[in-house]
Phi, psi and omega in degrees: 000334214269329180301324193283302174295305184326296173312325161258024183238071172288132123232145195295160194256163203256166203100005200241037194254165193227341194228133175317160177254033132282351189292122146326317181318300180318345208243302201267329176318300164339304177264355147282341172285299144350288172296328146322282205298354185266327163295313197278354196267330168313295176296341187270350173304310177321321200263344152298334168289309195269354197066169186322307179354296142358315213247179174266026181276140186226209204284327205251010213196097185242311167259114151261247190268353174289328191286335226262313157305349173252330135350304180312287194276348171299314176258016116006285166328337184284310181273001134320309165296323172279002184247303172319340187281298173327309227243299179235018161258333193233003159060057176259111181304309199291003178263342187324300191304319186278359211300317178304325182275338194298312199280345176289325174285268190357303186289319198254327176300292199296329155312322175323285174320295197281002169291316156322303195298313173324309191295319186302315184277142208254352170227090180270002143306340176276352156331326181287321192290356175284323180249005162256280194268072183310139180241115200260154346305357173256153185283344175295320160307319177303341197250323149340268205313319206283294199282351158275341194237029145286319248246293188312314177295003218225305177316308166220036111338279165338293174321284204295356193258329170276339151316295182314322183282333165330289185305302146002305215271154201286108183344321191272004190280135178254117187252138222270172192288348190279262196000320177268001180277326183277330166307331176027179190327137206244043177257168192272348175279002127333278188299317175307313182263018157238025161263319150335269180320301196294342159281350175257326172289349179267320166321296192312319192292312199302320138320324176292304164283340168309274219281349171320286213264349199252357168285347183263318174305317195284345172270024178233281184324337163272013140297108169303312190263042183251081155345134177064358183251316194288090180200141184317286213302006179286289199311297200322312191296317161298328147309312191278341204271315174315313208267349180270291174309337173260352139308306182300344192262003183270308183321312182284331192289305185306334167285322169294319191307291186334324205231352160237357179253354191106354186269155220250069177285095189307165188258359162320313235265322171318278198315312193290316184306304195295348195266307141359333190238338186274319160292315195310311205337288185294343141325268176322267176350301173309326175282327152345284175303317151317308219279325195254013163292296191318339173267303143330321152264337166264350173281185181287218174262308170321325177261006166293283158355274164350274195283007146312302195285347192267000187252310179253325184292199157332312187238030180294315191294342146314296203296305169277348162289317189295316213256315132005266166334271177321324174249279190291314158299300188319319190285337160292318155349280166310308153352298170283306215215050200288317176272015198235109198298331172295334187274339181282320190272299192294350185277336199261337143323285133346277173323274250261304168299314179292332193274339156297295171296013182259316186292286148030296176275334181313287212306265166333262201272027175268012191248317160297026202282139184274184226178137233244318178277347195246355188057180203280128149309097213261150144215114182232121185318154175307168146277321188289337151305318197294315196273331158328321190271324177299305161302341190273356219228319176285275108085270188304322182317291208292321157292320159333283197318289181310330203256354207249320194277304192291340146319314173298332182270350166270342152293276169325330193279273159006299178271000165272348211248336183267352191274344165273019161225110187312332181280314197314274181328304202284325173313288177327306180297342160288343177253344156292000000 
């Protein structure tokens, strides 16, 4: 038990700050990110008046970078969950420190997501008809239900995690009334059973981002008459590709906390994510290679194509940029220069991007496919998409922002309030 406290009772220690206490960033991110979601709401007023029209979607383009970003940040969403899982179902101390901004992405990515989908709709009051007529045979209700009852889990997860840091912080720390409602009690049978809770929401969450990620696959992959869609290996591949790009955004989210907001993130915690994203690679890369053999010789003639344009063709440059970028500098990188934080944050940079431009190729060109009575199928975003999208991406900042400064300031208040006291340091420091 005494092992069990230890272990969740991380605090950062203070003198360990990494980011000036000038920095601008905490100040001005906000209200640029404001100013985005204030632009995208100007346009989505625009695409409820005028209807979809606004955008570049026509009859034969039906989904675009809203699918293609909500494909996206569902799996964003992962690695967050997955380090959390890590951190309190398997007890990895050195992952402990990032464990709060990881479940903070986790919350804000899957908000990212069902917010594309609301921007995708052209009546987004019809939303409701998925659950007044439910059909439990469409994959769309599968993926409703999965992504609501993710979403409520992502939620208190959170919750139960921002207590534990809550609990952390030093008795005489004055905390504002919501901070002290969510802390609630400070006894230790308190803390033993949100430690309880936070290991069982974590087991759980895991199997949870599984159907998550193969549901979102299955709503592509159970379309028959989709070239490049209809194929088993699609859910694994939206997993392994989920599990790259959402490590790599908890590695930048951890860097940004580290280096503008001030928080106090050993860089073991950093090292270990990056040796994770170095394995991960190559899993992708294989299934990758599974996927597009498999197509290439057994598919049909549409799915030849396909994939002609996608090797050679229109989106040969998504495709080699994935494969370049994306793959192969990171993983050398990692490789090479495994201890070296600059080599970690552009490899999970890299990563995180090539799996954008991977999600790109899932999508687009099996809906652009040329097509013998319709000819070749043009689609090009909007600006009022390009800025929608933009705002659903500010959106995830601000949230970022609002939970990372107050960690922090909850960090600085912590360390004015422990520094006159001499024993405090060397007790923590013996638990680090």
């Amino acid at each position: 038990m005494k092992q069990d406290r230890e272990f969740h009772d991380w605090v950062p220690l203070p003198g360990r700050r990494t980011a000036s206490k000038g920095s601008l960033v905490p100040k001005v991110a906000p209200i640029i990110f404001i100013a985005i979601m204030a632009a995208g709401l100007f346009f989505y007023q625009r695409q409820l008046q005028d209807g979809l029209m606004v955008t570049g979607l026509n009859f034969n383009v039906t989904w675009g970078i809203y699918i293609v970003n909500f494909i996206f940040c569902i799996g964003l969403s992962a690695g967050g969950i997955v380090v959390s899982a890590l951190v309190h179902a398997f007890q990895i101390r050195e992952l402990r420190p990032v464990a709060f901004i990881a479940e903070v992405l986790a919350l804000a990515f899957l908000l990212m997501a069902a917010t594309c989908v609301i921007l995708d709709m052209g009546h987004p009051e019809r939303a409701l008809f998925v659950l007044m007529h439910a059909n439990i045979r469409s994959p769309l209700l599968w993926d409703v239900t999965v992504i609501s009852l993710y979403l409520v889990l992502c939620i208190a997860l959170l919750w139960s995690s921002l207590r534990a840091e809550l609990h952390t912080l030093d008795p005489r720390h004055r905390l504002g009334r919501f901070l002290e409602w969510v802390a609630g009690p400070r006894t230790e049978e308190a803390q033993q059973k949100n430690r309880r809770r936070l290991r069982l929401l974590s087991i759980v969450s895991l199997p949870g981002a599984v159907a998550l990620h193969s549901v979102t696959a299955w709503i592509l992959g159970l379309a028959k008459g989709q070239p490049g869609w209809n194929t088993a290996i699609l859910a694994p591949l939206f997993i392994a590709s989920a599990m790259v790009s959402g490590i790599g955004a908890v590695i930048l989210g951890a860097g940004a906390a580290r280096r503008f907001f001030g928080i106090s993130l050993p860089r073991e915690a950093i090292e270990k994510l990056g040796r994770y994203l170095f394995f991960l690679l190559p899993l992708l890369i294989y299934l990758l290679f599974s996927e597009f053999l498999t197509i290439s010789y057994t598919g049909g003639l549409s799915h030849q194509r396909m994939m002609q344009e996608i090797i050679w063709g229109r989106f040969s440059g998504f495709f080699w940029f994935d494969m370049l970028i994306g793959i192969l500098i990171p993983f050398f990188l990692l490789g090479f220069w495994r201890r070296s934080l600059w080599a970690i944050h552009t490899a999970s940079f890299f990563a995180v991007i090539g799996v954008a431009a991977e999600r790109v190729n899932i999508l687009l060109p099996s809906l652009m496919r040329f097509e013998p009575l319709r000819g070749e199928a043009i689609y090009v975003p909007s600006i009022p998409e390009i800025t929608m999208v933009a705002a659903v991406y500010a959106l995830g900042g601000l949230i970022f922002c609002i939970f990372t400064s107050t960690l922090a300031r909850l960090e600085v208040s912590t360390a004015e309030v422990r520094q006159f006291q001499p024993g405090v340091i060397g007790i923590e420091a013996s638990k680090g």
